[in-house]
N, C-alpha and C positions, 0 to 999 in steps of 0.2 A: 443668169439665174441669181434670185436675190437669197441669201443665205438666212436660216432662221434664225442665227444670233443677231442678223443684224434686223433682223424686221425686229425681235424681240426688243436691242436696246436702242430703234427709234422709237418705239409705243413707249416702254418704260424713260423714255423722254421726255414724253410729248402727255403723257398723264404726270409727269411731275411739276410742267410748265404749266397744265391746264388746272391741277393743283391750287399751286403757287399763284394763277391769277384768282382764283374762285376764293383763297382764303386773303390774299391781300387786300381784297375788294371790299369782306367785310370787315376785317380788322385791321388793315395796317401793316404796313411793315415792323414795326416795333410791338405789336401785338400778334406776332404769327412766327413757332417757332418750326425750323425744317423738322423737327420730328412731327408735329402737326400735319407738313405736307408730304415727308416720307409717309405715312397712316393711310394720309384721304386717299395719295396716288399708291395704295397700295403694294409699297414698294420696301424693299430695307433702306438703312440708313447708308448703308455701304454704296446700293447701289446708287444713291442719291449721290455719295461723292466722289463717284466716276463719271456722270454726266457735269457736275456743277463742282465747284470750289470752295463756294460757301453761300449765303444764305444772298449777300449782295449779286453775285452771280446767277443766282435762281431767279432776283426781283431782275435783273437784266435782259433776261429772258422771256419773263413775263409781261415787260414792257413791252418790247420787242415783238410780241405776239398782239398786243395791244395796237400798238400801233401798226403794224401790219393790217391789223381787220381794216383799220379804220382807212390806210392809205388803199389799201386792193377796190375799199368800196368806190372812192372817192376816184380814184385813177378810172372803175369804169364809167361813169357816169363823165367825167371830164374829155375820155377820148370817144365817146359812146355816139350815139347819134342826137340829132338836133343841127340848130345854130350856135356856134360860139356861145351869145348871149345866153341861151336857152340851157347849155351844159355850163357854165360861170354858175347862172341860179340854184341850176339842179344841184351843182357840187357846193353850194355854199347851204343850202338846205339839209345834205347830207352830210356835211360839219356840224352844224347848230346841231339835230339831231344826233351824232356822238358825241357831243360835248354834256347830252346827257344821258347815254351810259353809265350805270355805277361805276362800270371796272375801268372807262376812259376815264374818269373824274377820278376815283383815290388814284388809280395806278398811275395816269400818265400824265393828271395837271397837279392835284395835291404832293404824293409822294415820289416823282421821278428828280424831281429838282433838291431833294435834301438828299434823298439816298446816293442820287447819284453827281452830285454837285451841278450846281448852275450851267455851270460851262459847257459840262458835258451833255447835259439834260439839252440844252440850246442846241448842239450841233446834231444830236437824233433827232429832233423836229425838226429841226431845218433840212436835213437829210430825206426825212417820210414828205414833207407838205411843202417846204420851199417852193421845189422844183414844178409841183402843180400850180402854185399862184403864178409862176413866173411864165411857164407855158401859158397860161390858159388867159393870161391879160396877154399875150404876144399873140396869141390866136384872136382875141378880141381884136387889137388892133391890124393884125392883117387881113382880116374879114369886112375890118372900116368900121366895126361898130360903135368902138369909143377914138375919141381924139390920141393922136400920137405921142404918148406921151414918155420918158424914160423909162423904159422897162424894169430896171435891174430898181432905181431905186423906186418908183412906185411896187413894184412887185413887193420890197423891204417894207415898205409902211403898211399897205395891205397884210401882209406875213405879221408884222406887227398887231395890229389890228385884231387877227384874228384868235392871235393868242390871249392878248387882253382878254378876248371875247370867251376866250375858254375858262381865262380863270375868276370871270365873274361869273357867268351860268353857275359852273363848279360849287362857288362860295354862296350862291344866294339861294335862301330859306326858300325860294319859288323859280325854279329853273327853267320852267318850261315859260311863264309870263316874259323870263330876262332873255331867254332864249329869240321870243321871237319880237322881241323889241328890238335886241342886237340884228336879226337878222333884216328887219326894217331898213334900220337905220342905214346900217351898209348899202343895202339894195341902192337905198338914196343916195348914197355915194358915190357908187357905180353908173347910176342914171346921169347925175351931176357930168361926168366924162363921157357922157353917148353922145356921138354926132346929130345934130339937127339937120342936117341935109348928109343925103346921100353923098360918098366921096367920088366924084365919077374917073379919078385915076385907077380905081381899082374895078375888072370884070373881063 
């Protein structure tokens, strides 16, 4: 049996996170103070700094939650049904489309990388999204769809790729046109490495 202090201080959590991403979204980190998100998430300030630390810690979280929507959506469409090729597209559609969410753009391409330094900002995307480019071109080439190509570093350049891809959308005056020019372009990419004949070692 689950205790009511603790159903209590997961909700007074999970409305301070959801807070904390609704008010980062529209304002910023630098314009968003925890009494602001103590208020919206209905909460005291005390009890804000028994779940969090400080204000960096809350945007951590918020990230965190951010990027979880985006990898849960992306993971099912990648393990989902289809062809390889057929989940590759779907997952790469269902990127370009988060890349323009409000709250994926300030929170996780604009402001994760100053709040929470380069390096570290690098190693949570690489931790949520890496590991899907790398499966899902591994999956590609065991199915034979594209040419056998290095995994580990083409998976790196694509991973690359995509982020570029994030932080132009993000910056441009018209996101949805850059959107699906990016998404073009790659497709053409991906085509570029499809086998023209069937591989008949593989069946």
């Amino acid at each position: 049996m689950r205790s009511r202090r603790l159903d209590y201080s997961e909700s007074t959590r999970s409305a301070l996170v959801d807070s904390a991403v609704e008010l980062f979204t529209k304002r910023g980190y630098a314009g968003t103070s925890l009494d602001e998100i103590a208020k919206r998430a209905r909460v005291t300030k005390g009890a804000l700094y028994h779940h969090f630390s400080g204000k960096q810690a809350l945007f951590e979280a918020a990230f965190d939650q951010v990027e979880s929507l985006v990898y849960d959506r992306l993971d099912k469409i990648m393990t989902g049904e289809g062809t390889p090729w057929e989940r590759a597209l779907g997952g790469l559609n269902a990127f370009i489309r988060a890349c323009l969410d409000p709250a994926y753009q300030r929170i996780a391409i604009h402001e994760a990388p100053v709040v929470m330094g380069w390096e570290r900002w690098r190693e949570a995307e690489e931790r949520c999204s890496f590991g899907l480019v790398r499966s899902g071109l591994q999956s590609l080439i065991d199915a034979g769809e594209v040419e056998p190509v290095p995994v580990e570093v083409t998976a790196r350049l694509l991973f690359g790729a995509l982020s570029s891809a994030a932080t132009e959308i993000a910056s441009s005056p018209d996101p949805k046109k850059v959107g699906a020019e990016i998404e073009d372009v790659i497709v053409r990419m991906l085509v570029r490495l499809r086998r023209t004949e069937p591989d008949v070692s593989i069946g």
